[in-house]
Backbone bond lengths (Angstrom), bond angles and torsions (degrees), N, CA, C in turn:
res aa  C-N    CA-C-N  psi(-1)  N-CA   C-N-CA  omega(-1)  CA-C   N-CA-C  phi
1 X - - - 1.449 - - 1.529 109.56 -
2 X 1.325 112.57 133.36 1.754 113.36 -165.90 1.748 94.96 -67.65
3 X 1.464 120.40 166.54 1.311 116.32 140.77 1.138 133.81 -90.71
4 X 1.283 110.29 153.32 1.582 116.21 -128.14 2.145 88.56 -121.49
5 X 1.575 110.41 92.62 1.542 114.97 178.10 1.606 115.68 -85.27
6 X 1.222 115.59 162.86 1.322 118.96 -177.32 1.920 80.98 -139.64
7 X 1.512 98.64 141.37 1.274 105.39 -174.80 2.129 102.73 -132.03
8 X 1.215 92.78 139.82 1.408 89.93 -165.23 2.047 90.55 -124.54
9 X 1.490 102.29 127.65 1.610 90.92 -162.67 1.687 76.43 -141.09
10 X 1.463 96.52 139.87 1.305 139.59 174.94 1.783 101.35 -56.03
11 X 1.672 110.86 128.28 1.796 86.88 162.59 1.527 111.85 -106.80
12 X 1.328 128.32 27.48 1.272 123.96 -175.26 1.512 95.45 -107.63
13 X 1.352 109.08 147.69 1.729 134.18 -148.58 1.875 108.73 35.49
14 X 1.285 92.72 39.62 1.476 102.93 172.53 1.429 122.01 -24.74
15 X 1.381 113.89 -28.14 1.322 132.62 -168.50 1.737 109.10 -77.92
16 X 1.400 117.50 -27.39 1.344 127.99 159.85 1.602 116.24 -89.66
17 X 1.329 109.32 -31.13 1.589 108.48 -159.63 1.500 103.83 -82.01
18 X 1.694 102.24 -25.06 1.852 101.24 170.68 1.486 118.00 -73.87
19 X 1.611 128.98 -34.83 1.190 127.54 171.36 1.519 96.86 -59.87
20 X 1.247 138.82 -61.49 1.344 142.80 -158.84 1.766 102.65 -42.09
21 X 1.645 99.77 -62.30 1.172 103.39 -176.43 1.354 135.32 -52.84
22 X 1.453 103.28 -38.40 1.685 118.78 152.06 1.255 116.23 -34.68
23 X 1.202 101.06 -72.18 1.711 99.27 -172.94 1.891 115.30 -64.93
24 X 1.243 100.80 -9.95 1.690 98.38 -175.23 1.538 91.40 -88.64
25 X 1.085 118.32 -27.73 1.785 121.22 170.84 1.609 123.88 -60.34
26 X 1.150 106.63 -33.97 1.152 138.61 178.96 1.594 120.44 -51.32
27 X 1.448 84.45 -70.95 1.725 111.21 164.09 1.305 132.52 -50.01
28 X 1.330 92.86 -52.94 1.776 120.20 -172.86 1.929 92.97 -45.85
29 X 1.552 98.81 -70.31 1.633 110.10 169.68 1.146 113.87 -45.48
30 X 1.098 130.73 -52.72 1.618 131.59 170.40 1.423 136.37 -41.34
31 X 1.456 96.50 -22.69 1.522 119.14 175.54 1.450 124.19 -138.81
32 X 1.886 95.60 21.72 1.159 111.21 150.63 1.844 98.89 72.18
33 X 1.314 119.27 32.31 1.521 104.24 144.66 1.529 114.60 -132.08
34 X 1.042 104.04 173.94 1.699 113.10 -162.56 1.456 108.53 -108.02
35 X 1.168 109.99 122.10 1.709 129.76 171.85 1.400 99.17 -63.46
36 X 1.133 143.11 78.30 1.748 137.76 159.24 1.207 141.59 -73.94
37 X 1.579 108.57 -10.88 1.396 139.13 143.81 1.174 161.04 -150.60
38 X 1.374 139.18 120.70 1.248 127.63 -143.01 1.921 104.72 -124.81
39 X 0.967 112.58 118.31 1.559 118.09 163.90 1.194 123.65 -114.92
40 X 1.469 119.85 160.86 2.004 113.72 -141.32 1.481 68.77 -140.73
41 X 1.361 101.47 160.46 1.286 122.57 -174.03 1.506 110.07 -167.84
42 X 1.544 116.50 144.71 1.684 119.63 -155.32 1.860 89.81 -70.92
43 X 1.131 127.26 -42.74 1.697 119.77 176.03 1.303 119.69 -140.92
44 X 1.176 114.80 -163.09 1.544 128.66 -179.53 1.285 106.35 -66.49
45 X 1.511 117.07 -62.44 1.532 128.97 169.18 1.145 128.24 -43.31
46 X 1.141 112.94 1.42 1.485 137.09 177.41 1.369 136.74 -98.57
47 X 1.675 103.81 -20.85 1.324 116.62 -160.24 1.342 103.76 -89.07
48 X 1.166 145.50 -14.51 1.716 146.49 -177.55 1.411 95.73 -55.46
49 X 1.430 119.87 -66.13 1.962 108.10 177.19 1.103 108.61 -53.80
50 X 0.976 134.37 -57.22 1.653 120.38 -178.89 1.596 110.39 -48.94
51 X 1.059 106.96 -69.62 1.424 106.98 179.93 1.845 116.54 -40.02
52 X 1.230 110.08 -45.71 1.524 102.94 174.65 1.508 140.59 -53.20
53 X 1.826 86.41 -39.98 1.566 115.48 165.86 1.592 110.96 -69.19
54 X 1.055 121.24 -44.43 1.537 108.52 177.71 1.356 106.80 -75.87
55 X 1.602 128.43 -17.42 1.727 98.71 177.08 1.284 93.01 -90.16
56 X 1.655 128.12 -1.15 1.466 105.57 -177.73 1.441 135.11 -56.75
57 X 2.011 87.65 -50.58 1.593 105.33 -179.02 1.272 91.74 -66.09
58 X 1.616 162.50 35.49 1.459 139.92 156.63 1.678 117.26 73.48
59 X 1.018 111.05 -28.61 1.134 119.06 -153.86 2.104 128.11 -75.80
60 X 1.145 81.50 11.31 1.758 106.30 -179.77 1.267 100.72 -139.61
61 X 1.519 103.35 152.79 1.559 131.67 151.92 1.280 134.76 -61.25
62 X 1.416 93.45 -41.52 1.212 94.66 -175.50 1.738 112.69 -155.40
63 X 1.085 137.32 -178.16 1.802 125.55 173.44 1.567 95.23 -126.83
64 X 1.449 94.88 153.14 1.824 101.80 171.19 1.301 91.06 -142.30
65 X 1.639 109.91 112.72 1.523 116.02 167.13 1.904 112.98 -94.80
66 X 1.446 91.21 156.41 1.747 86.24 -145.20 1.794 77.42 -137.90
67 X 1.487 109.21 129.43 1.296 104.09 -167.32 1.908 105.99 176.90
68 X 1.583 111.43 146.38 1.498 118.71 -175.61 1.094 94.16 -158.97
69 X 1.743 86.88 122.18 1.415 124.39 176.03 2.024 110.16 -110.00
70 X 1.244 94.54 98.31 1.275 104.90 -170.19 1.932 111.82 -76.69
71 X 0.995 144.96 136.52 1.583 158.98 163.93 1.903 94.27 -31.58
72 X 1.395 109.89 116.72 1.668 94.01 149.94 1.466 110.38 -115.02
73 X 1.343 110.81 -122.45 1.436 124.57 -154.39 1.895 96.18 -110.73
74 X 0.745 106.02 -0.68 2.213 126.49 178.43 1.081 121.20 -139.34
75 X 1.015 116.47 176.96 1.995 116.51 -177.77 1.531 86.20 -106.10
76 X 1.542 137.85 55.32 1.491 119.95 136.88 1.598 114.50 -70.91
77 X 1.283 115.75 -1.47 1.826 92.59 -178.42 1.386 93.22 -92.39
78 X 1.543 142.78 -25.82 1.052 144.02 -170.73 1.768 110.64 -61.77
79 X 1.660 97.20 -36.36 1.777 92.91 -176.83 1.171 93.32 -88.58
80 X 1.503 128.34 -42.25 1.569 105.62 -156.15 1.551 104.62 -59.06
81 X 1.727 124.17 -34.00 1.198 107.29 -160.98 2.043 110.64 -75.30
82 X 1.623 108.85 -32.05 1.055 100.18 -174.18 1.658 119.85 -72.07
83 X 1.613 100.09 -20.83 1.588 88.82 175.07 1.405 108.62 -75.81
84 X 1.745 124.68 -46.56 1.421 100.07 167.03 1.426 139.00 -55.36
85 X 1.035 131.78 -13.68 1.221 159.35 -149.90 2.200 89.45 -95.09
86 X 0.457 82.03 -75.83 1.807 113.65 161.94 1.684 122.35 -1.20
87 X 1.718 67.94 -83.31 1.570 98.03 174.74 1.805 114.99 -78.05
88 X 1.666 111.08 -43.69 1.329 100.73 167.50 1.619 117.76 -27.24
89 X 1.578 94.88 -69.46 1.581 95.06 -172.40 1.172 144.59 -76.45
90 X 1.683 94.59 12.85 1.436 116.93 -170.74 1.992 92.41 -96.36
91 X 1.179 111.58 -46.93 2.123 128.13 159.73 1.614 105.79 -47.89
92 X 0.971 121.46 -44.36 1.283 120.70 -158.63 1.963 92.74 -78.30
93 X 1.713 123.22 -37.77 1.023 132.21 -179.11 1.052 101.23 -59.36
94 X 1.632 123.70 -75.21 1.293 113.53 178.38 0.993 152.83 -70.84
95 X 1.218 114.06 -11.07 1.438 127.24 141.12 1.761 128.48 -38.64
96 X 1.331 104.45 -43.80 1.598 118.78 -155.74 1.569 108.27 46.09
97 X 1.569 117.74 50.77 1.162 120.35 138.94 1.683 128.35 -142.35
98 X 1.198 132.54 166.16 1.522 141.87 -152.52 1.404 80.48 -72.29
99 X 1.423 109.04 119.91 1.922 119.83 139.82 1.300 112.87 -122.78
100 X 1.743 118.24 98.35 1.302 110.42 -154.14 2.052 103.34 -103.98
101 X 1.159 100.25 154.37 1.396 103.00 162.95 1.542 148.76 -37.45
102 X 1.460 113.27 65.49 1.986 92.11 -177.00 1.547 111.37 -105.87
103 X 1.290 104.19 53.98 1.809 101.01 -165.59 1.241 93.80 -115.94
104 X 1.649 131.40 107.26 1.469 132.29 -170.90 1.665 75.51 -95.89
105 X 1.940 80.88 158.72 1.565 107.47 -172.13 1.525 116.91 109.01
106 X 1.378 119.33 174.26 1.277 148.22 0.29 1.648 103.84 -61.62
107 X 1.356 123.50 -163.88 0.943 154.65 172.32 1.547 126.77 27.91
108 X 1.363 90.38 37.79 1.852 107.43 -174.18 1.770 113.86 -109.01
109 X 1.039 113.83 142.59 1.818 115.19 167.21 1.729 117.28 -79.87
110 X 1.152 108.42 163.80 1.545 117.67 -164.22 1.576 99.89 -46.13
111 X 1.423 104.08 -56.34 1.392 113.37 178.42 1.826 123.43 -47.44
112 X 1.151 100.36 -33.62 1.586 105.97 -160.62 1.955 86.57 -85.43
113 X 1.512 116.17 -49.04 1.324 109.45 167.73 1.334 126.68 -42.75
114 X 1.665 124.66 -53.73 1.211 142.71 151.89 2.016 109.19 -15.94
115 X 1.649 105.64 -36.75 1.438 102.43 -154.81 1.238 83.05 -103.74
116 X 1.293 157.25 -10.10 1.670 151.81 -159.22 1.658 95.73 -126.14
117 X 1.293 111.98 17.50 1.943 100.69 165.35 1.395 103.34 -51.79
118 X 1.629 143.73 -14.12 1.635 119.54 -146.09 2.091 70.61 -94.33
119 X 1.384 126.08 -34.33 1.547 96.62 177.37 1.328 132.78 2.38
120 X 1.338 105.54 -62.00 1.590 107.92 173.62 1.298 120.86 -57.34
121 X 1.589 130.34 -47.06 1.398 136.43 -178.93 1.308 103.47 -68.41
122 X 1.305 123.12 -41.65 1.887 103.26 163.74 1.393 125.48 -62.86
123 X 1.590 115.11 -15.04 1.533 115.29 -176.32 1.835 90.58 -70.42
124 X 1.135 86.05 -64.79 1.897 107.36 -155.57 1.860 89.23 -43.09
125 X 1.050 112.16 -45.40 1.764 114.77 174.58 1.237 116.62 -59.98
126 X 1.101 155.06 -20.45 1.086 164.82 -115.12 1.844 113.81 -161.75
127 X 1.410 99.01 -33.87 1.818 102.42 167.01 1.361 89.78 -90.58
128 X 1.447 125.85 -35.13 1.952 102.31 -171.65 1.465 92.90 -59.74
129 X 1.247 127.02 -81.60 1.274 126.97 -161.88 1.726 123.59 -32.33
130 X 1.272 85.12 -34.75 2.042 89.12 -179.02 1.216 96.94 -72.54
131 X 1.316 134.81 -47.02 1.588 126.02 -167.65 1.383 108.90 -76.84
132 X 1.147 106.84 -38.39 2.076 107.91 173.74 1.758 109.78 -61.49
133 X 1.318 127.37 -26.38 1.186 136.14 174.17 1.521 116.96 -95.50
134 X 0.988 116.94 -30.56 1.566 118.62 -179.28 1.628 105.68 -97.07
135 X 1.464 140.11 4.06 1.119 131.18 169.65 1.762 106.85 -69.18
């Protein structure tokens, strides 16, 4: 039976987070598990409700949050990522299932984000493996 991901992807710099997501789609198939649900969300800082609701309904293995937090003119990319960052793994605890990391950033330029799209293909790699090992 494939494993069965729910992917929760950021729509801010949409313009990276859709290539990202591609390629985390990509993979998932590539290594033979199935994306079965996906919820979009306005940012990174955002994704803990989503994430809760998809392990609520049961219905995934695992979550792959998919997300770029670009550098501005303040250290807001610095909090948004550590409080999301945070809380993922605080869901992923209580849950007792994989909600793994694909949110490149803090403190990167468009370009340097541009160069860390495979983020996602290490998330999507990284929930197969936890669920193939933690069954």
């Amino acid at each position: 039976m494939a494993i069965k991901l729910g992917f929760v992807v950021s729509e801010f710099n949409r313009d990276l987070t859709y290539m990202m997501e591609i390629e985390g789609k990509e993979h998932a198939e590539f290594l033979g598990a199935e994306v079965t649900e996906t919820l979009y969300v306005p940012g990174a800082y955002d994704m803990p409700l989503a994430i809760k609701k998809m392990l609520d309904n049961g219905n995934v293995d695992a979550v792959v949050t998919i997300g770029c937090v670009i550098e501005g003119a303040t250290q807001h990319d610095e909090i948004v990522v550590q409080h999301a960052s945070r809380k993922i793994i605080d869901l992923s605890l209580e849950y007792g299932k994989p909600v793994t990391l694909g949110i490149s950033g803090p403190g990167m330029t468009r370009l340097e984000a541009h160069e860390r799209i495979d983020y996602a293909r290490r998330a999507v790699e990284s929930a197969v493996k936890l669920v193939q090992r933690l069954q």
